[in-house]
Structures are given as C-alpha cells and as structure tokens.
C-alpha positions in Angstrom: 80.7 -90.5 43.5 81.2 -89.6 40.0 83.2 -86.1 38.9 79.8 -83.9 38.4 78.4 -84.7 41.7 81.5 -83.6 43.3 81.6 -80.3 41.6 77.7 -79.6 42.3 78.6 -80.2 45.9 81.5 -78.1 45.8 79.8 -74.9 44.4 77.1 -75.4 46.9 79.3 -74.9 49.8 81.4 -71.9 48.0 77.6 -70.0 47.9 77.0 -70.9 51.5 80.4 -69.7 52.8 79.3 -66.3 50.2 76.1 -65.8 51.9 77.8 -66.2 55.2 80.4 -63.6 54.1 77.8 -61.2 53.4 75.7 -60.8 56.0 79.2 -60.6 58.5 80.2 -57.8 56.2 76.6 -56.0 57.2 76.6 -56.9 60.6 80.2 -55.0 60.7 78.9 -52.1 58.4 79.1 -48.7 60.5 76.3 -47.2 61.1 76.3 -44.2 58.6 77.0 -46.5 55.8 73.1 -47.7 56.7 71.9 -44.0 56.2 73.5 -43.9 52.7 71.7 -47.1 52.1 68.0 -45.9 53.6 68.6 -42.7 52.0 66.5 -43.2 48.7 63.7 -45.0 50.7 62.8 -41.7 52.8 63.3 -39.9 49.7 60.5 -41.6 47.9 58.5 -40.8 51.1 59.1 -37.0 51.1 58.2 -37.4 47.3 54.9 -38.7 48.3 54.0 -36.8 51.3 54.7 -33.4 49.1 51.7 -34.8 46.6 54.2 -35.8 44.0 53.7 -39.4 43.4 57.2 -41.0 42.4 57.8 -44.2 40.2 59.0 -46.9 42.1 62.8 -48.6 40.9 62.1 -51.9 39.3 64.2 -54.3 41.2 65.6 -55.3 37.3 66.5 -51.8 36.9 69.9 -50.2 38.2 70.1 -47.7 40.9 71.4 -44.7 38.8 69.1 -41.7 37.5 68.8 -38.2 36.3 67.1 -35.6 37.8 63.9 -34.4 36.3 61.9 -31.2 36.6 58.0 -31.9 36.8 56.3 -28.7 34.8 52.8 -28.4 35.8 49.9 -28.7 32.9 47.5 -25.6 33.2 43.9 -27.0 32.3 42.5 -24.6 29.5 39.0 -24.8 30.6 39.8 -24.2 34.2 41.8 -20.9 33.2 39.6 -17.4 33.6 41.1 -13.8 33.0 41.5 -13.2 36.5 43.3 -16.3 37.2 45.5 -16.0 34.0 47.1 -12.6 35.1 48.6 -14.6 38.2 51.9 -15.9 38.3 51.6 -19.2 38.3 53.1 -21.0 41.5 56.6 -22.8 41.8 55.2 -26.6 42.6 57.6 -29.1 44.4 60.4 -30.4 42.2 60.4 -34.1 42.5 63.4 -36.5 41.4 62.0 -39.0 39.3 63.9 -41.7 37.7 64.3 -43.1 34.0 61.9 -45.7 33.5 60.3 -47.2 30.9 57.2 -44.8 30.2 53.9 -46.9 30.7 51.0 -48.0 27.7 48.6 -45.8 27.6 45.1 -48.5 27.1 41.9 -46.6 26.3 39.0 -46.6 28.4 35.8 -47.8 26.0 33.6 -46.9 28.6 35.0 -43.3 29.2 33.0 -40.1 28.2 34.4 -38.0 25.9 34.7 -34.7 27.0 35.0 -31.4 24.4 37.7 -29.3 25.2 36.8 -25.6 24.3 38.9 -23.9 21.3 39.7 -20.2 20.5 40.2 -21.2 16.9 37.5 -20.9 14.9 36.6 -24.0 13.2 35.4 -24.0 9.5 32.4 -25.6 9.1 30.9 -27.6 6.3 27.5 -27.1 5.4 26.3 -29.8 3.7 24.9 -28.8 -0.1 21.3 -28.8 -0.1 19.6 -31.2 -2.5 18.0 -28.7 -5.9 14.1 -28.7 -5.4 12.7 -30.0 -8.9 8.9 -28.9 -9.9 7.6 -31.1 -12.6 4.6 -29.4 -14.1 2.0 -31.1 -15.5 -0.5 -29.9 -17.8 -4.1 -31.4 -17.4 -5.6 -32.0 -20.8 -9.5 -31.1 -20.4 -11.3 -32.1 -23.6 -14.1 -29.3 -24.3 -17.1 -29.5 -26.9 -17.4 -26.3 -28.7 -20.3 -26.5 -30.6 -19.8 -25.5 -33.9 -21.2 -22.1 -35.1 -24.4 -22.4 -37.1 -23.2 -22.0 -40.4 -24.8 -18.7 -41.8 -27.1 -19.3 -44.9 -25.9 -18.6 -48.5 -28.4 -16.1 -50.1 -27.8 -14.9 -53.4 -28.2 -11.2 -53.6 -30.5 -9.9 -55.9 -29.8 -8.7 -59.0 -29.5 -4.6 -59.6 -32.4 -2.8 -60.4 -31.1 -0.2 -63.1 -32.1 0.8 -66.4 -36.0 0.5 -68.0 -38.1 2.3 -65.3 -35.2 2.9 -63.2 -33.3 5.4 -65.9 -37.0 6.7 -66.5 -37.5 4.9 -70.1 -40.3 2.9 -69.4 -44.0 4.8 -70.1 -45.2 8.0 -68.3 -48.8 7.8 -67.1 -50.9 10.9 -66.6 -50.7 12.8 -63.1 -53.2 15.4 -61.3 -52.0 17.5 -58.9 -53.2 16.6 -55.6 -54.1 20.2 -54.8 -55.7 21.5 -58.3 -52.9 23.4 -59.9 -53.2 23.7 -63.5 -50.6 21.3 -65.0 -51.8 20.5 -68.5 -49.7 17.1 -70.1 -48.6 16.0 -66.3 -47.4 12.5 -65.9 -45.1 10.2 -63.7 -42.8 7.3 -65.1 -44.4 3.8 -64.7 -42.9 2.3 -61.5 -42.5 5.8 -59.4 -45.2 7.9 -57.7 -45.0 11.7 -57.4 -45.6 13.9 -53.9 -45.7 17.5 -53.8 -45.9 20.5 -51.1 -48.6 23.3 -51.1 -46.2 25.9 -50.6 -47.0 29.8 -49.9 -47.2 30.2 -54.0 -48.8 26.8 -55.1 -47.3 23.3 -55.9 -44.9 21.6 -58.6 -46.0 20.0 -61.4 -44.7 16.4 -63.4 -43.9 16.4 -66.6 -41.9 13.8 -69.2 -38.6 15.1 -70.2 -37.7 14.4 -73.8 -35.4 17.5 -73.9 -31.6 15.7 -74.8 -29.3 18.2 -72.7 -31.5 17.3 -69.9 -31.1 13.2 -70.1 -28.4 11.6 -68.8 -28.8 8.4 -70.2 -31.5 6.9 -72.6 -34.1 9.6 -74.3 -36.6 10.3 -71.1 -35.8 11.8 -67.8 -38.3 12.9 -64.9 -39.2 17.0 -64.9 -40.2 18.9 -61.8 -41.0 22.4 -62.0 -40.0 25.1 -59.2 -40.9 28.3 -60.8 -41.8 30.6 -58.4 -42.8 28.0 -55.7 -40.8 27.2 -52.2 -41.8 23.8 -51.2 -40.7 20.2 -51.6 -41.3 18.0 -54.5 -40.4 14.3 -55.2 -40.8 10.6 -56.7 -40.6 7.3 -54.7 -40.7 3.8 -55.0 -40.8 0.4 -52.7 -38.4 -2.1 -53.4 -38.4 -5.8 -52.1 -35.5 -6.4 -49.9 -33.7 -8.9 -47.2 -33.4 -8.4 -43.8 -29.8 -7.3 -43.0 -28.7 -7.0 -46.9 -26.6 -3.8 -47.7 -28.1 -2.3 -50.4 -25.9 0.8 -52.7 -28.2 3.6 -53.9 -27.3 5.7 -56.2 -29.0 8.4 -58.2 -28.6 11.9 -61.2 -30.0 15.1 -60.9 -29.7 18.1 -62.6 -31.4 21.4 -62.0 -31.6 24.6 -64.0 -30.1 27.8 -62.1 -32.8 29.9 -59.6 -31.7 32.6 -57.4 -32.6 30.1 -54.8 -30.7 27.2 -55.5 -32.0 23.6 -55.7 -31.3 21.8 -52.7 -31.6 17.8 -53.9 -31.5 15.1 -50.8 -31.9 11.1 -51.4 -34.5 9.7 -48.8 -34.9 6.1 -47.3 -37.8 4.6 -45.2 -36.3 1.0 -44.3 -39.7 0.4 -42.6 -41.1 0.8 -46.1 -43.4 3.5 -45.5 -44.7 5.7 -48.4 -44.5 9.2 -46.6 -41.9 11.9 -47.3 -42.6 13.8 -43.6 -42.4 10.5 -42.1 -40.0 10.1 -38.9 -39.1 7.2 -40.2 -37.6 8.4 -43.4 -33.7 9.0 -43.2 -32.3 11.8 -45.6 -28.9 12.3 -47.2 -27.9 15.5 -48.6 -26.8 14.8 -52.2 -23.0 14.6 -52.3 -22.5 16.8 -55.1 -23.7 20.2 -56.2 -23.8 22.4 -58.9 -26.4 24.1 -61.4 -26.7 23.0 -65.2 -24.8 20.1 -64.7 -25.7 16.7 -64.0 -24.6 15.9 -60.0 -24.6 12.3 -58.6 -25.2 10.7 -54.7 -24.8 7.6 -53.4 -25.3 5.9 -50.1 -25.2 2.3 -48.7 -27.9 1.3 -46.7 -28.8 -2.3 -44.4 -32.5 -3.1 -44.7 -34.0 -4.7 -41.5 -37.3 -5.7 -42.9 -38.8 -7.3 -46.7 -39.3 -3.8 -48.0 -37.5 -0.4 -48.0 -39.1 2.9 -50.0 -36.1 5.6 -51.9 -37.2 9.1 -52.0 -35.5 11.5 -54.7 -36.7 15.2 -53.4 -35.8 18.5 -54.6 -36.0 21.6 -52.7 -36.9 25.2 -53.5 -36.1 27.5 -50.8 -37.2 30.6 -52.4 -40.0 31.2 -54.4 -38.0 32.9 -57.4 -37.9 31.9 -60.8 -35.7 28.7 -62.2 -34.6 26.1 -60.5 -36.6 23.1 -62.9 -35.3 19.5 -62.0 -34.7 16.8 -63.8 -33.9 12.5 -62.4 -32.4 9.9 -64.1 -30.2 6.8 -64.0 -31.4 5.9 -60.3 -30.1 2.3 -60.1 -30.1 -0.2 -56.5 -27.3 -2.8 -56.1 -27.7 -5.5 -53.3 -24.5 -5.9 -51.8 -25.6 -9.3 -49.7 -25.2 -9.7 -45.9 -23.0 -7.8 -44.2 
C-alpha cells in the first residue's frame, strides 16, 4: 500500500472517531443546554403565530443578528379623516435578522393601480394646430354690352344779325282790330300780335330813330300810349329734339307812369299763340327806362320746332311807355 492510501485511510477513521465524539457529547448535554438550542426555533414560531412573518436563517449564514423594529406602512388611499385623528396602534415588534434583502422582479401581467395625490399636477395642454382659411376668389366673366354710342350732331349755326337784329325789310301791317295806324309794318321774318285792351290796341312801326337802335340802323317800334294790354312779335325756329338752345334779346322803352313790363316767351311745342298754355314766360332780367336792358335764357327743345315771343306790357293806360327790339340772336348749344 503506497504512502497516499495510507493517509486517505487514516483521515477517514480520525472523522469517524469525530462524529462519534459528537454525538456522545449530545447524548451527555444537560437538558437546559437543549432549551438554549430550541430557543430560536419557538421564536420564529411566536413570530408567525403574532402575523409577523419572519425570514428564515440561511443554513450558510451565521447565527448572530440585530434586532429590528418593523414600522407599519399607512396606505394613503385607505386613510379617511376620521380614521386619521386616531392614534395609530403599537403592532408586534418582531426580531428579524440581517439578510440579504430579496430582488424585487416585476409582474408584466399586473394592473397598474393610480395612487391618489394631494399635489396638484401641472398639466400640459397640448398647442392647438392655427386654423388657416385660404380664400379664393371666383372669377365670373360678364358681357357688358357696350353703351350705344350717342350720335355726333353738329349744332346749328346762330341765328343773329340780318332779320334777327331787325335789318332785313319791314312789310306793311293792319291792325287786326281796325285802329288807325297809318305807315304800320313788321320786319321780314317776325309776325306781330296785339291785345284789344279797355283803350284800343298798339300799333307797328319801323324804327329808324339812332338813340333807339342798338345795333345796325332799324329796330322794331311798339306803341303804348294810352293803352293797357299786351303787345308782341314772334317767330318759329327749326330745332333738335333735346338741343339746348341760348336766347337772348334788347329792349328798350320810353318812360310811362306805368312802366313797361318786357317778358321773353317760348312755346317748345311750336305753337303760334301768345295766351297759349303751352307758352313759358321769363320775366326779362333787367330793367330800366331809356336805356337798352338785355335777357337771356337757355332752353331744351323736345320737338323740330320751338316759337320765341318778345312781349311788352302796359299796365296802365297813361301816356309813354313806346318799345323798341333789337339784336334778338339764338345759339344752339348741342345736346345736353
């Protein structure tokens, strides 16, 4: 038998005769020494039967501890106002010893549960998005008929001067109503009218007098001694519908106790009476006796034809008041 084999064989027996050793000492151990070995068995078993669960001693581990004080956990959500003015209860104080403290693995499966707060908690609110109109213009193509161009008419030229200043020939007149006017006439292009007044009619004469012509050597004469009524010339003229047409006219009249009143008449219908309805009369815009006064007015015509009355007025059957016209022109002004 070789040198290791013997030693092998030699340790065996020293362990046997160890073992045997042991278990002599225990049988002789006294009985109380068995308590102090039990003792931390039954105390792991009051631990347990107070509702304290204790952490078992690895066998690795050695025997020695501390003594630790478990401090209950009070569960928020279980705590109301009632219960939270109570002292809280002294729980069993169990003896736990040092170990290592155990891995805490998560349960995937587990249900998360939200534990009330007291705190308030900021919240984000997320920033809503800017809402962007986009207009859009529909383009809608329209005809507009083009306005009818409105024809070009050439006014007429003025009538002024020749018969219109009274230059042309007089002709002989008779007095509608048989007063005695010996040498009466009218200037070629105008007619006379008269009014049987209370005291008889005026008369027409050619004026040749210089102080009473205005312009040229012939103006037209009306007498008014000692008459009150009306007394006039007129005249159509040829005109276009919706032309403006300027009038304008002289007078002068000798002094009366009863003033000349002078007015310039228009008939756009063309008619040839001066009591006509449809003649419109314009005072004359000046006034004074022994001097030439002038009047003017602008006029639309609504037909071909328009008739201008020239009147003189004698209110008052005294003496004076003689008339005499000249330098009536007509100026066509075109459309309006």
């Amino acid at each position: 038998m070789d040198v290791r084999a013997m030693d092998d064989s030699k340790a065996a027996n020293s362990q046997g005769q160890v073992a045997s050793g042991k278990w002599a000492n225990l049988q002789a151990t006294p009985p109380y020494r068995w308590l102090l070995l039990a003792w931390p068995i039954l105390l792991s078993l009051a631990c347990s039967l107070s509702g304290q669960q204790a952490t078992a001693i690895p066998p690795e581990r050695p025997a020695d501890f501390e003594v630790q004080t478990a401090t209950p956990t009070i569960d928020p959500s279980r705590v109301t106002p009632e219960t939270a003015l109570e002292p809280a209860e002294a729980g069993p104080t169990g003896v736990l010893p040092i170990v290592d403290a155990p891995t805490h693995t998560p349960d995937p499966n587990a249900t998360p549960v939200l534990i009330p707060s007291d705190t308030p908690t900021a919240t984000l609110m997320a920033e809503q998005p800017a809402l962007e109109l986009t207009v859009t213009l529909a383009l809608t193509a329209e005809v507009t008929r083009a306005p009818t161009p409105r024809p070009i008419v050439t006014p007429d030229p003025p009538l002024q001067g020749g018969d219109w200043d009274f230059e042309a020939d007089f002709v002989p007149w008779s007095n509608p109503y048989g007063e005695p006017c010996p040498g009466a006439s009218v200037a070629s292009g105008w007619t006379a009218f008269v009014e049987e007044g209370a005291y008889g009619s005026s008369c027409m004469n050619e004026n040749l007098y210089r102080p009473n012509v205005l312009s040229g050597v012939k103006s037209q004469e009306i007498t008014f001694d000692f008459i009150a009524a009306n007394s006039g010339v007129w005249r159509v003229i040829p005109t276009k519908p919706g032309h403006r047409y300027s009038l304008k006219a002289h007078a002068r009249y000798v002094h009366s106790i009863s003033p000349i009143l002078m007015a310039l008449g228009v008939d756009r219908t063309g008619g040839t009476e001066w009591f006509a309805d449809s003649v419109e009369w314009f005072p004359w815009d000046e006034s004074g006796e022994d001097v030439w006064v002038a009047t003017e007015e602008t006029v639309t015509a609504i037909g071909e034809s328009m008739t201008i009355f020239i009147k003189g007025q004698h209110p008052m059957a005294e003496q004076g008041g003689k008339t005499v016209i000249d330098n009536v022109s007509v100026t066509d002004l075109g459309l309006e």
